[in-house]
C-alpha positions in Angstrom: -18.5 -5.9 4.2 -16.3 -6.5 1.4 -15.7 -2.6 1.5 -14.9 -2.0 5.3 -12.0 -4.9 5.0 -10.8 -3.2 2.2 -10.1 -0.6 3.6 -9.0 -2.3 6.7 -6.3 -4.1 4.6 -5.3 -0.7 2.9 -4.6 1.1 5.9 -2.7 -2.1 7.4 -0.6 -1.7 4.6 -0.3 1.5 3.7 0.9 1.8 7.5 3.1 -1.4 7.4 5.1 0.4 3.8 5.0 4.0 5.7 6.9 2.0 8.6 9.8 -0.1 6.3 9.9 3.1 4.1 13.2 5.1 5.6 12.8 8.6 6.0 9.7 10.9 6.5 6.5 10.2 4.6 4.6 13.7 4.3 0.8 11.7 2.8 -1.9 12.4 5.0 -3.5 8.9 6.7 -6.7 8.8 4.2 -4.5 9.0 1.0 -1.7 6.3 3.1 -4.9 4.1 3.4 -6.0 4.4 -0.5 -2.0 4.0 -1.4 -2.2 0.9 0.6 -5.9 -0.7 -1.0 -4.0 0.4 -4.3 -0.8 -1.9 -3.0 -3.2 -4.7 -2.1 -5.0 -4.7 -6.0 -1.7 -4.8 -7.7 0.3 -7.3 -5.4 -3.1 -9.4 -6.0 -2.9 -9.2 -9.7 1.0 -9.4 -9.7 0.7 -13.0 -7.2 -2.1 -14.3 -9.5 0.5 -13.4 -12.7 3.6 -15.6 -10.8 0.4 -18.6 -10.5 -0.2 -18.0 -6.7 -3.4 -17.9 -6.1 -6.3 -18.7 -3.4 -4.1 -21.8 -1.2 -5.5 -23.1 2.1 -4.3 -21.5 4.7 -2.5 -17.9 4.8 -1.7 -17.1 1.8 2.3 -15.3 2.4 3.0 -15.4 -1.2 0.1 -13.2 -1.9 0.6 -11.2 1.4 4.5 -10.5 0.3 3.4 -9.3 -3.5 0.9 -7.0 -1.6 2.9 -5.4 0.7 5.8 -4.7 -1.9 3.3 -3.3 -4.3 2.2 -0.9 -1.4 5.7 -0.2 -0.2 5.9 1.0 -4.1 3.1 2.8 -4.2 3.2 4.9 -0.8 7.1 5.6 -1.7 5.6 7.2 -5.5 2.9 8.1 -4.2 4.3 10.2 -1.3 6.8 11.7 -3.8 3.7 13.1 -6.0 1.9 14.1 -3.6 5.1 16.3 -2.3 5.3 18.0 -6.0 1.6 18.2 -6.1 1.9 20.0 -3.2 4.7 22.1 -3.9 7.3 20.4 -1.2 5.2 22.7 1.1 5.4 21.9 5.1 2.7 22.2 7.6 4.0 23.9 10.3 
């Protein structure tokens, strides 16, 4: 179970970052939802760093951390994933 919400979380997300992220993001949805888990690891580690941890209730602090750490990651990771690539459209 711990798997499926996971990934659940990462393509929340990597969706919600896709969305505040101006402009046209060109990562397919499996790699927006692994940007996104990616996001959800590092805000975790970064909110744990500033002494938020585990608090009753919804954790926002947490949540924020995790959703700039994704906004980070899908902006970066789109990028690389254009010069990987080769800046090459579908079309």
């Amino acid at each position: 179970m711990g798997w499926l919400w996971a990934i659940i979380v990462g393509l929340v997300l990597g969706l919600l970052a896709k969305a505040i992220i101006p402009g046209k993001q060109h990562s397919p949805l499996w790699l927006t939802t692994i940007f996104g888990m990616l996001g959800a690891v590092v805000g975790n580690a970064v909110a744990r760093g500033f002494g938020i941890e585990e608090t009753p209730g919804i954790d926002w602090g947490r949540h924020i951390f995790q959703l700039v750490a994704a906004i980070v990651i899908v902006f970066f990771g789109d990028m690389a994933y254009m010069s990987v690539r080769g800046g090459k459209r579908k079309g």
